[in-house]
Structures are given as structure tokens and as C-alpha cells.
N, C-alpha and C positions, 0 to 999 in steps of 0.2 A: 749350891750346897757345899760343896769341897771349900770355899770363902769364907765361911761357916764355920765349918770344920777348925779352918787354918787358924782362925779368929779365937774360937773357946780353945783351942789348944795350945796357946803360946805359953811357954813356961813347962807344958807338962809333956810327960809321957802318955802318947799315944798307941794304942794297937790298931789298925786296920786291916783288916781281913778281905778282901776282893778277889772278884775274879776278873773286874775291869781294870787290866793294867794300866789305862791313860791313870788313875787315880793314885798312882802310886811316884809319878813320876818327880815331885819336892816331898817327898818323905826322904827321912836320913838316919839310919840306913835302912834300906830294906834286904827283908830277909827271906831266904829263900827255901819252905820245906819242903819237905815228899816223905810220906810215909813217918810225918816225927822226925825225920833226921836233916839236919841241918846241911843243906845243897851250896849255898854262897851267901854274901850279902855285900853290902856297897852301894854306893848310889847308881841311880838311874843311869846315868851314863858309862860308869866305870864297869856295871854287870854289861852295858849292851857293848861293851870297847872287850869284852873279855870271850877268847875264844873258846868257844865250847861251851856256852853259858845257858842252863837252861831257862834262864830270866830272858834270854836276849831271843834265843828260840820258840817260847812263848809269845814274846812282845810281838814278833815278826807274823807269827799265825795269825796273832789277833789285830794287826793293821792292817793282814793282806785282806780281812773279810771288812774290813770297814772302805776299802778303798773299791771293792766289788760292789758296793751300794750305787 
């Protein structure tokens, strides 16, 4: 699906709204809200190299439960 995605969106702007963070990981940049207010943004690696990041503290939550499977 995400292939898909990457495929019809060449050229344009895209919004993607998730709660599965693996899908966000070649998006550039992503952005990070809470509450309407703008939290960080950056790519996938530069939010999870940054400390204090709640992208990188999210991200970590949700690999710990996929690795409990």
C-alpha cells in the first residue's frame, strides 16, 4: 500500500495522518502535533537522534509492543 502511496505522490504534496509510525518513516518532513501546537519536525532519524523527542518516545513505545508479539 505505502508503494502505492509513494508512486501517486511523486511531485506532490502529501498529508498523512497515522498512528502507525513505521509509515512515516521516508516522509520529509514530518511533523509533529499535540493539542494544534506544533511539537518538532524533521526527518525520521533527525527527530529520533534528538533528545527529548516526543516522536522518538512515541516511536520506542510502539516498537517495544511489536517486538512483544
Amino acid at each position: 500500500m505505502y508503494d502505492r502511496i509513494r508512486a501517486l505522490s511523486s511531485g506532490r504534496t502529501v498529508i498523512l495522518i497515522t498512528h502507525r509510525l513505521g509509515s512515516t518513516r521516508s516522509a520529509d518532513p514530518i511533523v509533529v502535533l499535540d493539542d494544534g501546537r506544533l511539537l518538532e519536525q524533521g526527518t525520521h532519524a533527525s527527530l529520533l537522534a534528538t533528545d527529548g523527542s516526543k516522536y522518538a518516545a512515541m516511536w520506542e513505545k510502539q516498537a517495544a509492543t511489536y517486538s512483544c508479539q
